[in-house]
MILO-560434 format. One record per residue: y, z, x of N, C-alpha, C in turn; residue in three letters. Coordinates in steps of 0.1 Angstrom, whole numbers, plus 5000, padded with zeros to 4 digits. Atoms other than C-alpha are relative to their C-alpha. Layout:
! residues N
YZXYZXYZXALA ...
***
This chain:
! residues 329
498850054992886049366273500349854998UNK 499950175003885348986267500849994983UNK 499550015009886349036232501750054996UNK 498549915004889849236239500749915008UNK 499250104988890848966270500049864988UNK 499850165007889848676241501550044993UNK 498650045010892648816214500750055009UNK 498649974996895248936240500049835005UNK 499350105003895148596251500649904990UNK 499650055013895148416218501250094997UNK 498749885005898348696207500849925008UNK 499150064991899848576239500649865003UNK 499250115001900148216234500249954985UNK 499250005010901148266199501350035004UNK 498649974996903748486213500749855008UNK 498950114998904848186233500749864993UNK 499150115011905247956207501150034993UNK 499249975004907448166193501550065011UNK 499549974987909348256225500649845001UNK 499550124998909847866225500949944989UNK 498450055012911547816190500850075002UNK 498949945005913548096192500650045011UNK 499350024988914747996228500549864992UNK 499150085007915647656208500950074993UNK 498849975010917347826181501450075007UNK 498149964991919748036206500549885010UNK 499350124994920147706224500949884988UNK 499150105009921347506191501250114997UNK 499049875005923447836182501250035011UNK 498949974994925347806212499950145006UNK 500049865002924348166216499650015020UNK 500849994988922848116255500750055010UNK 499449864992925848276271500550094995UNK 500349885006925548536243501150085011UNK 500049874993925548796271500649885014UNK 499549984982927948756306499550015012UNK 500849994989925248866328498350044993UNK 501350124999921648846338499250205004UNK 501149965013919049096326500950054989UNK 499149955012921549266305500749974997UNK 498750135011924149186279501550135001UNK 499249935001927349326289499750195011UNK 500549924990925849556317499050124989UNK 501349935009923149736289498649924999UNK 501550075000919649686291499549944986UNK 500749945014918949826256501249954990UNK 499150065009921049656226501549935007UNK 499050114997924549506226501450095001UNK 498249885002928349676228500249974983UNK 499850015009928349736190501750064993UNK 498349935006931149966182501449995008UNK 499050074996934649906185500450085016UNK 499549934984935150126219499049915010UNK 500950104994932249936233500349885005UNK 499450115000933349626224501649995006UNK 498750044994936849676236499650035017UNK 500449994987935349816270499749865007UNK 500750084996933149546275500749845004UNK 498650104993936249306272500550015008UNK 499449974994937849426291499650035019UNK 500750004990935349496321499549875005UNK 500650114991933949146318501349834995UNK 498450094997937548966310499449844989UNK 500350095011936248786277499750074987UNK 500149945015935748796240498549984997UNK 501350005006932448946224499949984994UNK 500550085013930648776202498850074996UNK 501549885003927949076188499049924997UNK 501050075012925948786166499149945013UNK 500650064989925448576199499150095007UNK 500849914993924848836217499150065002UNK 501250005006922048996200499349915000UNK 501150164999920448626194499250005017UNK 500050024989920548616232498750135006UNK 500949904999918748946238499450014991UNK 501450024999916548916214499049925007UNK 500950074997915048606226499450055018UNK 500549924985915148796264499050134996UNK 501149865003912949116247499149925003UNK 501150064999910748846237499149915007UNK 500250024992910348686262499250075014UNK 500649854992910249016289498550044988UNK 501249975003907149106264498749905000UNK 501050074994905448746271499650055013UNK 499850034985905948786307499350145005UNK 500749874998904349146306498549964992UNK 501350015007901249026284499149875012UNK 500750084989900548756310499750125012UNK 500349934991900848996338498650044996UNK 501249975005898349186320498649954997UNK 500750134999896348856316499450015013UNK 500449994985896248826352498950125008UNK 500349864998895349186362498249994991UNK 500749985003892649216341498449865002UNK 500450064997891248886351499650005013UNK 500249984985891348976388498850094997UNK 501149875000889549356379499049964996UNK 501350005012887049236352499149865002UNK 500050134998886248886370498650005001UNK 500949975001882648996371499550014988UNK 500349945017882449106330500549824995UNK 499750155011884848796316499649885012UNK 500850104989883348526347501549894996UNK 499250075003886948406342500749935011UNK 499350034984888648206369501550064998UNK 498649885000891648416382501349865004UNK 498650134995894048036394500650034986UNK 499050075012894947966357501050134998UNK 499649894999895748336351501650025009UNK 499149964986897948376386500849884998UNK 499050135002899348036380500950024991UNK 498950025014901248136347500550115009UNK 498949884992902248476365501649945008UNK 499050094989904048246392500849934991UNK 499550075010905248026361501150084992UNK 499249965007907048306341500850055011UNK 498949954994908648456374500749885005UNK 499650104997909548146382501749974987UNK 499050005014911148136342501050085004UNK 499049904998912748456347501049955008UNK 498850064991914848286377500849924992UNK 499250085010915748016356501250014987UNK 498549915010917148236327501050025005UNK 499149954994918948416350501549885008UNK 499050124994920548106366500649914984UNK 499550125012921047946329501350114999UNK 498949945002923648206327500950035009UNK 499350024980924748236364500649874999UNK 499850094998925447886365500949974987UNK 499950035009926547856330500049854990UNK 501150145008923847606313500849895005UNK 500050134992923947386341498949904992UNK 500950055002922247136324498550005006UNK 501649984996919047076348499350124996UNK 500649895002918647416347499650044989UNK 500449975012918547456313498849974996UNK 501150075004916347166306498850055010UNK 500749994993914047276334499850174996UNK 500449845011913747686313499349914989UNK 500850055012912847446284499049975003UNK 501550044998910147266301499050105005UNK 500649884999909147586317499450114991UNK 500149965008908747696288498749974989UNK 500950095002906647416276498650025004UNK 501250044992904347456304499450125001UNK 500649794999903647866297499550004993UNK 500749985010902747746263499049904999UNK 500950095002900547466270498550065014UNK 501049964989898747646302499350114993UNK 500549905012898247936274498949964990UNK 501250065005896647726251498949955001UNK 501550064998894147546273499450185007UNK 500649934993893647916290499450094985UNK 500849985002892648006254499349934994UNK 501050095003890847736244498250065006UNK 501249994995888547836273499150164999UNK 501149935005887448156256499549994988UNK 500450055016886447986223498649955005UNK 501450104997882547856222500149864994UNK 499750125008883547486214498849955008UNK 501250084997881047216217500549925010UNK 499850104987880846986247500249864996UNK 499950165002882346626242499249905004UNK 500750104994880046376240500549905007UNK 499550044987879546136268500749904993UNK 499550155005880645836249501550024997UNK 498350005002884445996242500750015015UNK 499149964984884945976283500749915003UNK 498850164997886545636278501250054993UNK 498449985004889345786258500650115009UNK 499649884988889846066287501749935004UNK 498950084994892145826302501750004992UNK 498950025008894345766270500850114997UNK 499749875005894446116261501150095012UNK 499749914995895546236291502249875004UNK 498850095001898245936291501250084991UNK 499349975015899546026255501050155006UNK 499249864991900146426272501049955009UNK 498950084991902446216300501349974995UNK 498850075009904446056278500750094991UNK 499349875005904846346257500550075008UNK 499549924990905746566282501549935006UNK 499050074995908346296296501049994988UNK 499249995015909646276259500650114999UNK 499449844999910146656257500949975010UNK 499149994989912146656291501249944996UNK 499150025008914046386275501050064990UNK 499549945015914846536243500450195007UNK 499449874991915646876267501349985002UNK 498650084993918446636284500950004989UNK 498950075011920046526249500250164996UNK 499849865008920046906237501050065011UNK 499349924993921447066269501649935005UNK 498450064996924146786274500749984985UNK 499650035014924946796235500549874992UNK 500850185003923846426230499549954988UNK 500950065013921946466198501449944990UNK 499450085007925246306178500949955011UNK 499750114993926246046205499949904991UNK 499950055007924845856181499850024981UNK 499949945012925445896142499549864987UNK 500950075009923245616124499149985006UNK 501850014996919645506126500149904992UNK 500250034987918545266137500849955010UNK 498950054989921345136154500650115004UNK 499049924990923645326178501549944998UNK 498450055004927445306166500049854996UNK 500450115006926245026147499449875008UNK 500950104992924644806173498350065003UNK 501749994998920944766187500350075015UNK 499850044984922744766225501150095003UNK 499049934996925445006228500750055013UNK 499549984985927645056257499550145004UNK 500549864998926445336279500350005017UNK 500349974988926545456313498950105000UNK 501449984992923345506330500450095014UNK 499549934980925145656369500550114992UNK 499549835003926645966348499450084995UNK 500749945007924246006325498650115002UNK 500949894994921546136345500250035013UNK 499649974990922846216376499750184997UNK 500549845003920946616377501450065004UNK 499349904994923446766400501450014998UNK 498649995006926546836383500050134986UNK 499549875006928347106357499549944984UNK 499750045009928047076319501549954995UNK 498550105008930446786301500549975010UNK 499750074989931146666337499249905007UNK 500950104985930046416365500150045005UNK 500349924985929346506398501050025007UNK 498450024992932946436408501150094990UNK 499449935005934246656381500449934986UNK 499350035015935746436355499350014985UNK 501049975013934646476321499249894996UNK 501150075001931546316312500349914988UNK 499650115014932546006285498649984993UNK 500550045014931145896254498949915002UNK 501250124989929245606274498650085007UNK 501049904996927345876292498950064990UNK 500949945013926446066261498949914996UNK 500850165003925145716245498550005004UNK 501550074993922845636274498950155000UNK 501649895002920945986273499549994984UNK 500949995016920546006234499549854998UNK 500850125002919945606236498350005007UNK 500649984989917145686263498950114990UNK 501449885006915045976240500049924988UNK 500650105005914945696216499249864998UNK 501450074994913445456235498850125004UNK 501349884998911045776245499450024986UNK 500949945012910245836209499249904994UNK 501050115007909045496201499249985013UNK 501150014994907045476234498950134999UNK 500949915002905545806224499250014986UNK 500450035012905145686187498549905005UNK 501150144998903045386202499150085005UNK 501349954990900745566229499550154988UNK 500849885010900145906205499649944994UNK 500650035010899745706177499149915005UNK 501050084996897045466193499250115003UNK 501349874996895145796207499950044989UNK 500549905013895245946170499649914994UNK 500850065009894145636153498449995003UNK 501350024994891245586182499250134997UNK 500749845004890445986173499849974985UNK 500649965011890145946142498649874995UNK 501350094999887245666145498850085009UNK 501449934992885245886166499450124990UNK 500949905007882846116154500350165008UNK 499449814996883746506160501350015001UNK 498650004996887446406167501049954989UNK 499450035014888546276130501150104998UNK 499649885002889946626127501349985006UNK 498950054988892346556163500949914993UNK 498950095002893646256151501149974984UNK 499150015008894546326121501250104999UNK 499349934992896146626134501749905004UNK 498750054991898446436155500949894995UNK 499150095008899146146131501150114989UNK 499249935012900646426107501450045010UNK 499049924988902746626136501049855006UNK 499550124994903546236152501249954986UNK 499350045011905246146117501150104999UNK 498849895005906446476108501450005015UNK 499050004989908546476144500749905000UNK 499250134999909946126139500950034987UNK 499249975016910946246105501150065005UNK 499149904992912946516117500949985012UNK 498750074994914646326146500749954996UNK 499850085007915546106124501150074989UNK 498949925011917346326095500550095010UNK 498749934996919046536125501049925002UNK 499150134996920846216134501050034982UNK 499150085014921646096095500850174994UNK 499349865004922246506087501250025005UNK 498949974990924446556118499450125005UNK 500349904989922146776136500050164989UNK 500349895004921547076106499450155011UNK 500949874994920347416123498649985000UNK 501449965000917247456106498949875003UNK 500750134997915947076112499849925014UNK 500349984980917047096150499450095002UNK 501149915001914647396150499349944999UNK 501650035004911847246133500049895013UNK 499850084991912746946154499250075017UNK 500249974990911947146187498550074998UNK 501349935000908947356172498849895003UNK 500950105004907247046161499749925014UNK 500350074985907346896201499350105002UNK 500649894997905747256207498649954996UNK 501350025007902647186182499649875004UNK 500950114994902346806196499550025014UNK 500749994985902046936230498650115000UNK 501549975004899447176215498849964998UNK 500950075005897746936200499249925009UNK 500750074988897346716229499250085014UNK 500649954988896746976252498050044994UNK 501549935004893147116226499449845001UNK 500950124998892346746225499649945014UNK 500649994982892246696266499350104997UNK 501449875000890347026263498849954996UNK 500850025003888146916240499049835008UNK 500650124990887346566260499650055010UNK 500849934981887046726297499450095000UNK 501049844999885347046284498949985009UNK 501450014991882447106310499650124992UNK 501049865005879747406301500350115006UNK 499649874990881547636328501050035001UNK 498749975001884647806326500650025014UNK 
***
């Protein structure tokens, strides 16, 4: 039993990593109101209105034009998703019954349960609402946080060695670096769901300055519609600015504090591995912000772009593991 609960969870937060790119990719694709309504696409559970009677129905019932390509994108990433969200259940469940065999604590388990129904709302509202900003970015981070509660929940069926005492002064840093990442992600959520990432179109300046005009009162103000302010008018160019200027101050305070935790890892003894880990993933993500700007925002490099914040938050989360490991699960 201990061996079949280790690889369903391992399976399970693979599956979420991929659950998380290929919720980016239908969010760069535009594809996110795919489908009209909320579990199904065009009132079908099961596939999309393919053929032309379908498709003219489906116009005509929901008083818009189908886009099949979207649509599909859209429902796939809801299969895959609905089959995370069933593999955790299963998680949970078998952790409650078998809590005697795997000696597993049932919180982390029940905590993701509560986490993906929680998701599920959010989808539902990303389409209800139609990609209210917050909302979105708050499915992304939720999303974030199914795949990072996954990975420390399988960390803790691996036999890893216990951190010596002497790495309990980087505890602190490490758990810093995760903060800041995490606040960077949310960031870089904001620039994606308000369509921010070409606000600005050189590097390193912004519309050729260091200082660029911006508004800060529109820019984040949560409670309001997509490409508006809270008062309705359309959200200006100023606004845009100050969010994409804003996840580039985040990427150089995340450059500093990661890259200080990965050079201090890679001076320690057992943690070489960690840091160099994160110096590769830390570069490769700067790279890649970097050429979506000078590209104009390509497909496949706003993807990698979002995978690669997935794998740093990985990263940080096995290296907290590996520092606060205790002997008892």
């Amino acid at each position: 039993m201990a061996v079949a609960f280790r690889r369903l969870v391992l399976i399970t937060a693979c599956l979420a990593f991929v659950v998380v790119v290929v919720g980016a990719y239908v969010r760069l694709e535009d594809a996110g109101l795919g489908c009209p309504d909320w579990p199904g696409c065009y009132g079908r559970l099961i596939g999309v209105p393919a053929q032309a009677y379908e498709i003219a129905r489906a116009k005509q019932e929901f008083d818009r034009t189908v886009d099949v390509g979207r649509a599909q994108k859209e429902m796939f990433h809801r299969y895959i998703a609905g089959t995370l969200g069933v593999l955790i259940l299963a998680i949970a469940i078998l952790a409650w019954r078998e809590r005697a065999v795997l000696h597993q604590s049932r919180f982390l388990p029940t905590a993701l349960v509560v986490l993906v129904a929680f998701q599920a709302t959010l989808g539902m509202w990303t389409v209800t609402m139609l990609l209210k900003p917050v909302i979105v970015t708050l499915h992304l981070l939720g999303g974030m946080a199914t795949l990072g509660l996954l990975t420390w929940l399988a960390l803790r069926q691996l036999s890893l060695p216990i951190a010596a005492a002497e790495s309990a002064r980087l505890r602190p840093w490490a758990g810093l670096a995760l903060g800041v990442l995490i606040m960077q992600i949310a960031l870089g959520g904001w620039v994606s769901t308000n369509y921010a990432a070409l606000a600005c179109v050189d590097f390193p300046t912004c519309g050729g300055t260091w200082l660029p005009a911006m508004d800060f009162q529109h820019a984040f103000h949560l409670v309001r519609e997509l490409g508006v302010t809270a008062a309705g008018a359309p959200l200006s160019h100023e606004a845009l600015t100050a969010i994409h200027w804003m996840h580039r101050l985040g990427a150089l305070v995340t450059l500093l504090v990661v890259g200080i935790v990965a050079l201090r890892m890679l001076r320690m003894p057992g943690f070489s591995i960690h840091g160099g880990v994160l110096l590769a993933l830390l570069f490769a993500q700067l790279g890649l912000g970097i050429t979506n700007v000078l590209l104009r925002l390509p497909l496949a490099i706003a993807v990698a772009h979002n995978a690669g914040a997935a794998l740093l938050l990985v990263a940080l989360v096995v290296l907290n593991f590996a520092l606060f490991r205790k002997s008892s699960r």
